[in-house]
DRENLOLUM-792421 format. One record per residue: x, z, y of N, C-alpha, C, O in turn; residue in one letter. Coordinates in steps of 0.05 Angstrom, whole numbers, plus 5000, padded with zeros to 4 digits. Each point is the difference from the previous one (the first is absolute). Layout:
REM DRENLOLUM-792421
XZYXZYXZYXZYA ...
REM end
This chain:
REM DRENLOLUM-792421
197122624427500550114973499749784979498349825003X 503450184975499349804979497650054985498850215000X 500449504985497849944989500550074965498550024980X 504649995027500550134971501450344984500150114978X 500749955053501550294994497450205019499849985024X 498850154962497650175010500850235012499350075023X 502350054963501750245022502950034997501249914980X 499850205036502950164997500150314988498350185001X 504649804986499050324979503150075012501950004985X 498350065040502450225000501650144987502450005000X 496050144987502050184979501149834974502550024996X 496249844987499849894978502749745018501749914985X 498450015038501649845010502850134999502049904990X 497850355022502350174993501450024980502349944996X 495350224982501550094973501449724976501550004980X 496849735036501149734985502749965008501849924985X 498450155041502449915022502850174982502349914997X 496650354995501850144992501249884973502450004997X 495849894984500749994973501449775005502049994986X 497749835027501549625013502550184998501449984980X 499150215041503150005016501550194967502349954994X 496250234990502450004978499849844985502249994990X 496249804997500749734995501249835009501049824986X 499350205039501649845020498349674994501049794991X 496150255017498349734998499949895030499450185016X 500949624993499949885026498049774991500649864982X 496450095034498249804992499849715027499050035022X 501849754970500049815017498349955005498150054986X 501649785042497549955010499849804991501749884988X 494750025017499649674999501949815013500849794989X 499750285033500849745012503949994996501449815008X 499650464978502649934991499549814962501749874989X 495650185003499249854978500949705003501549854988X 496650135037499949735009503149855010500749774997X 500250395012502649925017502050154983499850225009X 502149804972501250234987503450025011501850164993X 498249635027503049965010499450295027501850135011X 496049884993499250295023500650304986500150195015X 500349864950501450144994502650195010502249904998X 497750265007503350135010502149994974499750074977X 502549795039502150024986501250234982501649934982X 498050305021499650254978498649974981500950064978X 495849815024499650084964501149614995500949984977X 499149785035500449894979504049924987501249844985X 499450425035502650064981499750094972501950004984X 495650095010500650154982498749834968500650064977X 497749725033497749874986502349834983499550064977X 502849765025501349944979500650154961500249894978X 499750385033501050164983497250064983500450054976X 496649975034497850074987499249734985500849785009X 497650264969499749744980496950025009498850214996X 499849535020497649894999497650124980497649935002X 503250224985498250054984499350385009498050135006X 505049954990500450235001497250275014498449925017X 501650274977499250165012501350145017501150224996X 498749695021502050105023498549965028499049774999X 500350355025498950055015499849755028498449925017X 504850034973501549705021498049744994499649825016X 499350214955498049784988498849995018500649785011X 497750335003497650005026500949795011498549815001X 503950185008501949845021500549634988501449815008X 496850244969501049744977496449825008499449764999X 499750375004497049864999499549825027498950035022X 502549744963499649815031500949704987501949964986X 496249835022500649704982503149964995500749894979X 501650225041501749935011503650124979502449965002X 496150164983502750144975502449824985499449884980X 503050115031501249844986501750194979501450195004X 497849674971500450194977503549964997501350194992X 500149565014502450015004501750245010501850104986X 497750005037501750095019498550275005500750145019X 497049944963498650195008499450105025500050245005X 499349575015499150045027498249795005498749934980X 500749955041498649734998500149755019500650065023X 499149714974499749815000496949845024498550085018X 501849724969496749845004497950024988500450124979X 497049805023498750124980500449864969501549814996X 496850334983500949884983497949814986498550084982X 501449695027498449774979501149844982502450024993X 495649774994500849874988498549755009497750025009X 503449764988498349624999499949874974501949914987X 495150105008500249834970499949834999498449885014X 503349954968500749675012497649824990498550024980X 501849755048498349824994500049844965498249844999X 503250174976500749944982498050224983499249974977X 500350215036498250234984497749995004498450074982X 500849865040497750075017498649684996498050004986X 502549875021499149704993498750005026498449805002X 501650365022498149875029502949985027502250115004X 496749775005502349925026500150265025501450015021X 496850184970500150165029502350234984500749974976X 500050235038502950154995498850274991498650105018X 501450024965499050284990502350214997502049954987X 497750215023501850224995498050295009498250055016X 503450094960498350255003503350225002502349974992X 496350265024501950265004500750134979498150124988X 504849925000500350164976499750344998501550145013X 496449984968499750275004502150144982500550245001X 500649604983502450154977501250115017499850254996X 501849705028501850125015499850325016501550145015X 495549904974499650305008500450224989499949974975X 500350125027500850304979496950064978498250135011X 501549824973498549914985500349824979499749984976X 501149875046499549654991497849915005499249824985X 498750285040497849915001499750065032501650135014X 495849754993500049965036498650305009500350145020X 497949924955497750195008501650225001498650155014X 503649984981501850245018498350035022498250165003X 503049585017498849975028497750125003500150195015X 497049764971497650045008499650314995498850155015X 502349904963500350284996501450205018499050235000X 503549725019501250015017497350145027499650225010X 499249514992498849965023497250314999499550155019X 499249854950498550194995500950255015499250095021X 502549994963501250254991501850235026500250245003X 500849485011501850185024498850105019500150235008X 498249505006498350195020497650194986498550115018X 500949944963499550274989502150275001499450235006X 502449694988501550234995502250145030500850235003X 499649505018501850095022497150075019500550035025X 496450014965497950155025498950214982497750095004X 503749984979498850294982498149994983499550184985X 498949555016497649964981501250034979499350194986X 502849665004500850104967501750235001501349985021X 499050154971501450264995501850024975499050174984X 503149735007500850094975500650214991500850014976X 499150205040500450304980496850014989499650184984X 498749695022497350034991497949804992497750064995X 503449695004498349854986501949764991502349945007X 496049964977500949724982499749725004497849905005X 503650024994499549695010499449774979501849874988X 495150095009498549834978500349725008499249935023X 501849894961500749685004497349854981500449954976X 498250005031497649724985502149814995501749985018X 498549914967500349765006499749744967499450064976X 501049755032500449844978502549834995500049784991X 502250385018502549994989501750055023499850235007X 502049635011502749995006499850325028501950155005X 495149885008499350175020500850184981502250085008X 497350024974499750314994503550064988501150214995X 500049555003502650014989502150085031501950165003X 496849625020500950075028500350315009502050115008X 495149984988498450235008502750334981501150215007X 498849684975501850314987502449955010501050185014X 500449604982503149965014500050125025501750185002X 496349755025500250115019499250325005500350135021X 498549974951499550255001502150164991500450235008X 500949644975502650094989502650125024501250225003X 498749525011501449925024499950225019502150105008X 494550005002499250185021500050284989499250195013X 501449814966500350374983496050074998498950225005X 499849534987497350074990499749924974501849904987X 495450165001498450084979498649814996497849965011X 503449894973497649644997498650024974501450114984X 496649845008497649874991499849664994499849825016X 500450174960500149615001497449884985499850074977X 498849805031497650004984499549675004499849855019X 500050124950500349624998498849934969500450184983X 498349605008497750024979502450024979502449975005X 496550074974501249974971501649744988501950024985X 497449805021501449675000502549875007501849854991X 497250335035503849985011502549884988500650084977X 500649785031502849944983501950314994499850195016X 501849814962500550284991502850005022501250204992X 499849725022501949995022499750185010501750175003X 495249835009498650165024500350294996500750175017X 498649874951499150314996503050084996500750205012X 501349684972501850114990500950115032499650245003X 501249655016502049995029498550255017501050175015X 496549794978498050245022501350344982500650225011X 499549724964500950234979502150055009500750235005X 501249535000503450245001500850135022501650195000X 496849685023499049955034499650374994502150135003X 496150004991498350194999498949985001499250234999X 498649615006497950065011496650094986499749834982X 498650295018497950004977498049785001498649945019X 501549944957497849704999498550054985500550124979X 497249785029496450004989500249754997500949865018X 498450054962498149754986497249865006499849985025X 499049974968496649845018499949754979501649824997X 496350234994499149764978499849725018498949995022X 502049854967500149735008503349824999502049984986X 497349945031501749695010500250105028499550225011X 501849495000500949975025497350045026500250115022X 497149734963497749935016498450324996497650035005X 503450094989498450334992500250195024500450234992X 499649755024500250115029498250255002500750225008X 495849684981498250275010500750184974498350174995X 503749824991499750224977503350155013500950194987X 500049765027502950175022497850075019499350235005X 499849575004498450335023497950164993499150165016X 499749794955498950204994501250294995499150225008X 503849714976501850195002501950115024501750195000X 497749675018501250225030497150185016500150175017X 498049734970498350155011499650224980499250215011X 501249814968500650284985502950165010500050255001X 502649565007501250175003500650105029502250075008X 495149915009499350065027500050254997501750165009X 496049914975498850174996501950275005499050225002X 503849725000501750255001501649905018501349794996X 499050395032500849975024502949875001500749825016X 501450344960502049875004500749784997502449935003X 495649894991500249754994500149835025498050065013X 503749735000499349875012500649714993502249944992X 495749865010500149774987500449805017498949985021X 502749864969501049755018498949824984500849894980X 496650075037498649724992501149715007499049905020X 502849954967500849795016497849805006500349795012X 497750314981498249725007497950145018497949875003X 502450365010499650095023500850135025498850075020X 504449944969501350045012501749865029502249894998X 496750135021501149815028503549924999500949775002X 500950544991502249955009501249804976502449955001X 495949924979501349814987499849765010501849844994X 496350065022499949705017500850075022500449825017X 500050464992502449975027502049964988500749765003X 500950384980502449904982500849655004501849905013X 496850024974500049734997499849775031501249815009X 496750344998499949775029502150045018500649845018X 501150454976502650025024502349934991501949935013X 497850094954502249834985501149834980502149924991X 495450065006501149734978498849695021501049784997X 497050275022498849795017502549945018500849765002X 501350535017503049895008501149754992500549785011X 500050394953502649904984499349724988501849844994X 495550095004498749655006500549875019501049784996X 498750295030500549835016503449985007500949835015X 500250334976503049985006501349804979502149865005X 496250144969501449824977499049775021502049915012X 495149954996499249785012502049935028500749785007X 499950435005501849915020503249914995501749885014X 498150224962503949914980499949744988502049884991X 495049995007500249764985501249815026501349804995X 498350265026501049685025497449814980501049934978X 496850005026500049734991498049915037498650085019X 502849714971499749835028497249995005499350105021X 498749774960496050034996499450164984498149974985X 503550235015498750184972497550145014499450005024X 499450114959497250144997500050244995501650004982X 497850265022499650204976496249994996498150115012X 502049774971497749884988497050234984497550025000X 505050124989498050224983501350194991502249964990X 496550315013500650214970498550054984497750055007X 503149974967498650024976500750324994502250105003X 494950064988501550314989497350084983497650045006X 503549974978498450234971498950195012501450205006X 495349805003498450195010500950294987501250135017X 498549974962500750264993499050185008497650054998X 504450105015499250215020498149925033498250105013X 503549654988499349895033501650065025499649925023X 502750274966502550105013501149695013499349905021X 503149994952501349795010498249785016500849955022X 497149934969498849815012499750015039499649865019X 501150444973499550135037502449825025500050005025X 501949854956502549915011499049665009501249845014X 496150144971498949725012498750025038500049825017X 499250484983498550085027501849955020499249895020X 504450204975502049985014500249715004499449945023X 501449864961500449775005498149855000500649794989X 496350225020498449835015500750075030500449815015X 499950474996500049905027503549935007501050115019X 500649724968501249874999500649705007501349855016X 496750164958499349764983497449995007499150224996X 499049615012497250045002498549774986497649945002X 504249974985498849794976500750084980498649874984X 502750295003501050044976498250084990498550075018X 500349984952499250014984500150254983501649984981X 497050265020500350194982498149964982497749985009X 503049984951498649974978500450244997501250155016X 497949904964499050374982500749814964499649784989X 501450445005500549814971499050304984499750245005X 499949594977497950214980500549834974501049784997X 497250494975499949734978497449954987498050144997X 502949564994498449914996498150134978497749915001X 502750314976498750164988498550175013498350114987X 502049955040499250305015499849775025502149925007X 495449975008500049785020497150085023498049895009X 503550444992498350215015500049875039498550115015X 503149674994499750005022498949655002498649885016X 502550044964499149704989496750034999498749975021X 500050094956498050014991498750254995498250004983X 502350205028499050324995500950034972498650154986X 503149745005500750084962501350214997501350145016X 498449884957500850124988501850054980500749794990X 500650464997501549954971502950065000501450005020X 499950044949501850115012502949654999499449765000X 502850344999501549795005503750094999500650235002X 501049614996502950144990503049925031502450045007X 495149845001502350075031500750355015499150145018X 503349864961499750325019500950075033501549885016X 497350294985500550055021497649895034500649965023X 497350034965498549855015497350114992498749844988X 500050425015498050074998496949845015500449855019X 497550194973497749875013497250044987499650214988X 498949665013496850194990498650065029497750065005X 504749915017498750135026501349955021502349924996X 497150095021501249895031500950195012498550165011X 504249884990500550315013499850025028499449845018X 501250394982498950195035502349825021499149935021X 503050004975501049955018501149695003501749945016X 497349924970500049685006498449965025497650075002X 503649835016498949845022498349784994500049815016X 498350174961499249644994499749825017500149774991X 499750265031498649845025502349765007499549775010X 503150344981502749885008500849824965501949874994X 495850214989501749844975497949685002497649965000X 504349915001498349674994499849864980499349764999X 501350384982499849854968501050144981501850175003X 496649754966500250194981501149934981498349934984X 504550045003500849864967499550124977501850154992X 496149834994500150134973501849884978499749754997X 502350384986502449924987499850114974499750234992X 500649524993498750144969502850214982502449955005X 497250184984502250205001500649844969502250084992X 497149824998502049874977501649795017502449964995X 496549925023502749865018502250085017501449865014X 498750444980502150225008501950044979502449955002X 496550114981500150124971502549714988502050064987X 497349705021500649764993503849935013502049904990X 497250235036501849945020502550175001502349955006X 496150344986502050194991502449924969502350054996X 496549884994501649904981502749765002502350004991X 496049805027501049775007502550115024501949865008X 497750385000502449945025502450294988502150065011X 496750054965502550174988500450044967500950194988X 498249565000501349984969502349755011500149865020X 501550174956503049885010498449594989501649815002X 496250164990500049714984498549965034501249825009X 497350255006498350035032502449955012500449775008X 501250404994502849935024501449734983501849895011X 497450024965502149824999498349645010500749785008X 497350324986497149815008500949935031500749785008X 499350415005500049985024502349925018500049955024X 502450064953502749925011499649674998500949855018X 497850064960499449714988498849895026500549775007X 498150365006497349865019501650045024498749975021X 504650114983501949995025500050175014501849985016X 496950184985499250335012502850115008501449994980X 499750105038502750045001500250304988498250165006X 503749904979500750254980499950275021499550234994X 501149675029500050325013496750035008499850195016X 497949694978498250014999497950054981497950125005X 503149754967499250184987500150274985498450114984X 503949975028500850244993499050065017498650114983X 500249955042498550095016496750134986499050225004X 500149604984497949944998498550314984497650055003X 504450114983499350274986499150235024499250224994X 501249695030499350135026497549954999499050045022X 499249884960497250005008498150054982498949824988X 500650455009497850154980497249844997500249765004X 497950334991496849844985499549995027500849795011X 497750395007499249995024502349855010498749795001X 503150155006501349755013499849864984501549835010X 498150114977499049754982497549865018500149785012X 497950384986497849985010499949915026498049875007X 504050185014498750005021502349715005499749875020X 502450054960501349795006498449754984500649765005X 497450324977497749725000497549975017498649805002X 500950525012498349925025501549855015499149785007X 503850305004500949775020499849734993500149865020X 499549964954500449814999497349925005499549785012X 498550414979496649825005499849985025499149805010X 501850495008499649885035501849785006498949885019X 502750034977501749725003497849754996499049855017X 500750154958498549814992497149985017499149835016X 500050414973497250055026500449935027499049795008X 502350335006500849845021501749785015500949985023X 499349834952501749895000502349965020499649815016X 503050364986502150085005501949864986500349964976X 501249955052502349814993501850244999499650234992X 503349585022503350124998500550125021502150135000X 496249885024499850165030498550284993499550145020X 499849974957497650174994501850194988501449914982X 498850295023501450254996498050224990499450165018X 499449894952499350254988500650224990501150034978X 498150195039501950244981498450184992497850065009X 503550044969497850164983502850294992502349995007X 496650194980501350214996501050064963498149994985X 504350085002500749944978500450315000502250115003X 495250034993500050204997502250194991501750115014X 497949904949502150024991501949884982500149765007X 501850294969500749824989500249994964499250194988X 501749645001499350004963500450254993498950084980X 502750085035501650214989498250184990500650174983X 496049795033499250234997498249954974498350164993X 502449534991497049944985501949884983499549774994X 503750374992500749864980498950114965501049934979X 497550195025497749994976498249894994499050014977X 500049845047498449795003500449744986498649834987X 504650215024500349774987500949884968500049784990X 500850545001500750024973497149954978499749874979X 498450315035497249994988499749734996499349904978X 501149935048498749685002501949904972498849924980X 503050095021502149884979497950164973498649844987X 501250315010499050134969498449854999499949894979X 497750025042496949994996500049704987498749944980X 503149875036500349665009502749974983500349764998X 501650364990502549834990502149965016499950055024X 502049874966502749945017498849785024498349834994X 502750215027500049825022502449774998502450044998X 495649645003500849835005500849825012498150015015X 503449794994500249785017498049905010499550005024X 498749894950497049865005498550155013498749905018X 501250344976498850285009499550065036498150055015X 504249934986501750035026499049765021499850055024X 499549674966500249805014496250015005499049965022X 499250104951497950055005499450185021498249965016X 503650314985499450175015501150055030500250225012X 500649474998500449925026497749845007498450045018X 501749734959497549805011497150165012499049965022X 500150254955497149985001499750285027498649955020X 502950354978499450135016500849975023498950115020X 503649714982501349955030499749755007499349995024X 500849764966500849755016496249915003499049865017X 500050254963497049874996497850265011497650005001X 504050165005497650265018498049835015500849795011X 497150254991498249895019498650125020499750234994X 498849705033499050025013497050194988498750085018X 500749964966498850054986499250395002501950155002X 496549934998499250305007501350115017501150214997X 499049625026501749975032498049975015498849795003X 500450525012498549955026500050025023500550235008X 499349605009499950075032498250195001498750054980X 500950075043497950145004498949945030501649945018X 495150084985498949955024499750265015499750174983X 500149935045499850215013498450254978500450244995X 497349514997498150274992500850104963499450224989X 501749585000501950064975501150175004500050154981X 501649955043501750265003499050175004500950214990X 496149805030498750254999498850094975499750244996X 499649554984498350054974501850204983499450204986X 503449665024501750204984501150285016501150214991X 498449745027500850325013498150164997500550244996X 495949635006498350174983500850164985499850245004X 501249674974499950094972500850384995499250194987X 503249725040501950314997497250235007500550244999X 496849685009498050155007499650224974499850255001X 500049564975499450174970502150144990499550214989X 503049725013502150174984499750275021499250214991X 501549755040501650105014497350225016500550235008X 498449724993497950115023497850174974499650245001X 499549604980498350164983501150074973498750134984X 504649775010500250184978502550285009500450214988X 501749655047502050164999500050115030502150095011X 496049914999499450185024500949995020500450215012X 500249535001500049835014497049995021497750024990X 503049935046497349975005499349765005501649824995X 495850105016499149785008500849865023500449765005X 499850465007500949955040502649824991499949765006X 502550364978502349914996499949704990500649795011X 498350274965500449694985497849765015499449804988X 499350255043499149775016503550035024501349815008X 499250444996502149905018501849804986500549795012X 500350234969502149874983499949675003502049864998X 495750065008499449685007501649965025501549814995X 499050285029500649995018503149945009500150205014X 501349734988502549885002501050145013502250074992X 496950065033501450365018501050154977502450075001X 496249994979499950224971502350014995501150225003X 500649544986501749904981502550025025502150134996X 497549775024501549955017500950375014502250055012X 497549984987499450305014502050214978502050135005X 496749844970501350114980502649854991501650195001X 499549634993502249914992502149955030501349804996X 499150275022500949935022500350255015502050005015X 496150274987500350145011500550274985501350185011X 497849864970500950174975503450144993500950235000X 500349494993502950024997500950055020502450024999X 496750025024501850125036499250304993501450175009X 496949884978499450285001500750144966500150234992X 500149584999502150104969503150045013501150225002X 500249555005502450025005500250275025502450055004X 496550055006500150265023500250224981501950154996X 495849834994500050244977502450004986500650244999X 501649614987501050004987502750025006502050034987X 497549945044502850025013501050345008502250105005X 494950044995499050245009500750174979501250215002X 498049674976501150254975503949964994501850174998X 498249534999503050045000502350135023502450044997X 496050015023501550175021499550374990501750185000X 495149834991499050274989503150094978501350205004X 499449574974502449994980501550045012501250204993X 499549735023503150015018501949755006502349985006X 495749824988501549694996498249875024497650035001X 504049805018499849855009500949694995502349935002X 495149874987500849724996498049765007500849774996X 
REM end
C-alpha cells in the first residue's frame, strides 16, 4: 500500500469517473509526462487547435518540459544556455524553461502531482470538497488551473505582496483567493490559515511543502528531462557538474535526488535569499524573490542529498531583472557581443530564475569549474509574470540607462562572489534536517518516528521511485472507470 494514498473510496471513484466522462476529461500518467511522444495519437490530434493557456481538459496532456509552442505538440525539452559573455565563468549553465507550461510556470507539475492521486483513489471528492492551494505564488496559480481542468473547487491562498499578475489571473481563472499578511518569506501566517480552514471537512489542503506527490513530480520529471538535455550536449569531457534550485517548496530540488544516482559527483545547492538565510544561517526576514518561500525547512526536502547552500541578495535580482528586459539592458548587452537571439531569450527568466542563475555562477566559482562542467538549474518562470515589477523599478530608480545596464552586469553577475556559499559537512545536513522537528512535528502534527526515518536514504528512495508505479496504476484504473483507455 502507498505511503501516500491511505485508502481507496470506491464510490467517490465512481461518481468522479462519471463527471470526467461528461466532461470528456482523460488524466495522463506520470510517465506519459515524462515521455509525451507515449501519448495516443487521438488526443494529440487534437492539442494543435487548444491554446497553452486555455481551459481545456487536453491541458493535462500539456504538463511536461517537452511543449513545442510552435506546432502545438512537442518537441525536446525546453532549455535555455546562458552565454559565457553573460555569465563571466567557463563552466556551461543552462536552466529548463517553465514559460512553456500552461501557466507559464513549472509548478502546474507539482500541483499536478498533489492533486491526482487524490482524486483518481477517492480521497478528494469533488462533488464534496475544495481544493486549498498555500502557496507563495506560481503553486497556487498551478493548483486552480488544474482544478479548473479536473471540474474542481480551488482555494488559492498566497500573502498580500504578491505581484498583482498573480491575483488578477487566479480572479478570471475562478478561483476563490485569501490573502495572508506578508511577503514571500511569510509562510507560518498561510498555514496558520489552512489550519482554520481545516476546521471544515470540505476543505482539503494541498500543502506543497508537505506534500510527497510534489518531489515525486519532479524526481520522475524534470530529473528525466535533465539528463536528456545532458545527453543532447555530445561533449566529449563534459561533466554534469551541478543543479542549482530555489528551495521553496523543496518539490523541484527533488530532481537533484534523480541525478546523483546518475551523477554521483554532482552537486545539489539549495538557493535561498540572502534577506531570509533560514538554511544558511537559521535567518530570518522577509525578501522580494518571489516565489521562494522559507522561515522553515519543509516536510519534504531530502536535506541529506543537498551539498551546498547560495544565499542571493534579492536587490541583485531586482538588478538583473531590469538589465535583461528594459530595451537600454538588451542594447548593453548587444555592445558586449551577446548574440541577439539570446538576448531576446533572456525575458524567459523571472526573479527566482534570476536567483538561481547567480547561484549557478557562485557554484562555478566555488568550485572552481572549467568548460567540461555542465550546471543546470531550473528557470522557473518568466518576466511575464513580474512586468510590474519592473515598471515600479522604473518609477522608484528613473529611466534605465546604458551606464545603468553596464553597472548592472559588472557588480550582480560578472563580480558575484563565492561569498554566503556553503558546503555543507554530514552533520550540517543533519543540523538542518533537525530543524523540520519545530515547524513540522510540534507546530503541524507531524510525528517523531517519521521525521528520524526521513534521515535514512531507503525513505526518500522508496517514496520517489515506488510511489509513481502506484499513482500511474491508479490513474490508469480511473481512466478505464471514464471509458478511456491511454
Amino acid at each position: 500500500m502507498s505511503n501516500v494514498i491511505k485508502k481507496i473510496y470506491p464510490q467517490a471513484i465512481k461518481q468522479t469517473a462519471a463527471r470526467c466522462r461528461e466532461r470528456v476529461i482523460i488524466i495522463p500518467t506520470f510517465k506519459q509526462m515524462r515521455n509525451p511522444e507515449t501519448i495516443p495519437a487521438s488526443i494529440k490530434s487534437k492539442l494543435p487547435k487548444v491554446g497553452l493557456w486555455d481551459v481545456n481538459p487536453l491541458n493535462l496532456f500539456r504538463i511536461t518540459w517537452k511543449n513545442d509552442v510552435r506546432s502545438g505538440l512537442y518537441g525536446g525539452v525546453n532549455y535555455l544556455e546562458i552565454p559565457k559573455e553573460i555569465t563571466g565563468v567557463k563552466a556551461r549553465i543552462i536552466g529548463l524553461v517553465g514559460k512553456y507550461f500552461p501557466t507559464g510556470a513549472h509548478k502546474v507539475g507539482a500541483a499536478f502531482g498533489c492533486l491526482v492521486p487524490r482524486l483518481v483513489s477517492g480521497e478528494f471528492d469533488p462533488m464534496k470538497h475544495k481544493a486549498v492551494w498555500p502557496s507563495t505564488g506560481n503553486y497556487c496559480r498551478g493548483g486552480a488551473f488544474n482544478s479548473a481542468l479536473l471540474g474542481c473547487t480551488a482555494v488559492a491562498i498566497l500573502p498580500e505582496e504578491m505581484s498583482k499578475e498573480r491575483f488578477d489571473w487566479l480572479k478570471e481563472i475562478g478561483a476563490e483567493v485569501i490573502t495572508t499578511p506578508g511577503c514571500e518569506s511569510n509562510v507560518k501566517e498561510i498555514y496558520d490559515k489552512c489550519w482554520e480552514l481545516k476546521k471544515d471537512p470540505k476543505n482539503i489542503i494541498f500543502n506543497q511543502f508537505d506534500e510527497f506527490g510534489n518531489p515525486i513530480w519532479h524526481y520522475n520529471i524534470t530529473g528525466p528531462a535533465i539528463e536528456e538535455v545532458f545527453q543532447s550536449l555530445k561533449m566529449e569531457n563534459g561533466r554534469a557538474s551541478a543543479f542549482i534550485s530555489a528551495t521553496g517548496s523543496a518539490g523541484t530540488i527533488a530532481a537533484g535526488d534523480y541525478l546523483k544516482k546518475l551523477y554521483p559527483h554532482l552537486k545539489v545547492v539549495a538557493t535561498e535569499a540572502l534577506q531570509c538565510p533560514t538554511l544558511l544561517m537559521n535567518g530570518f526576514g522577509g525578501h522580494r524573490i518571489e516565489g521562494i518561500g522559507d522561515k522553515h525547512v519543509p516536510w519534504v526536502h531530502n536535506v541529506r542529498n543537498t551539498d551546498a547552500v547560495a544565499a542571493i541578495d534579492d536587490e541583485d535580482c531586482m538588478r538583473v531583472l531590469r538589465l535583461f528586459n528594459e530595451d537600454e539592458g538588451r542594447k548593453y548587452l548587444e555592445s558586449i557581443k551577446v548574440p541577439s537571439t539570446k538576448y531576446e531569450e533572456l525575458s524567459l527568466l523571472g526573479i527566482s530564475s534570476i536567483a538561481n542563475l547567480l547561484a549557478a555562477i557562485k557554484a562555478a566559482k566555488y568550485f572552481e569549474m572549467n568548460e567540461n562542467d555542465v550546471i543546470f538549474t531550473i528557470f522557473t518562470d518568466s518576466a511575464d509574470m513580474y512586468r510590474s515589477r519592473v515598471k515600479e523599478l522604473e518609477q522608484e530608480r528613473g529611466k534605465y540607462t546604458l551606464i545603468e545596464a553596464a553597472k548592472d552586469h559588472a557588480a550582480p553577475i560578472l563580480h558575484q562572489s563565492i561569498d554566503y556559499f556553503k558546503e555543507l559537512t554530514y552533520y550540517e545536513r543533519k543540523a538542518i534536517h533537525n530543524l523540520k522537528y519545530y515547524t513540522w512535528v510540534e507546530q503541524q502534527g507531524k510525528t517523531y518516528e517519521e521525521i528520524l526515518a526521513q534521515w535514512n536514504p531507503d525513505y526518500w528512495e522508496s517514496l520517489f521511485e515506488e510511489e509513481v508505479v502506484y499513482f500511474d496504476k491508479l490513474i490508469e484504473e480511473f481512466n478505464r472507470e471514464v471509458g478511456y483507455a491511454v
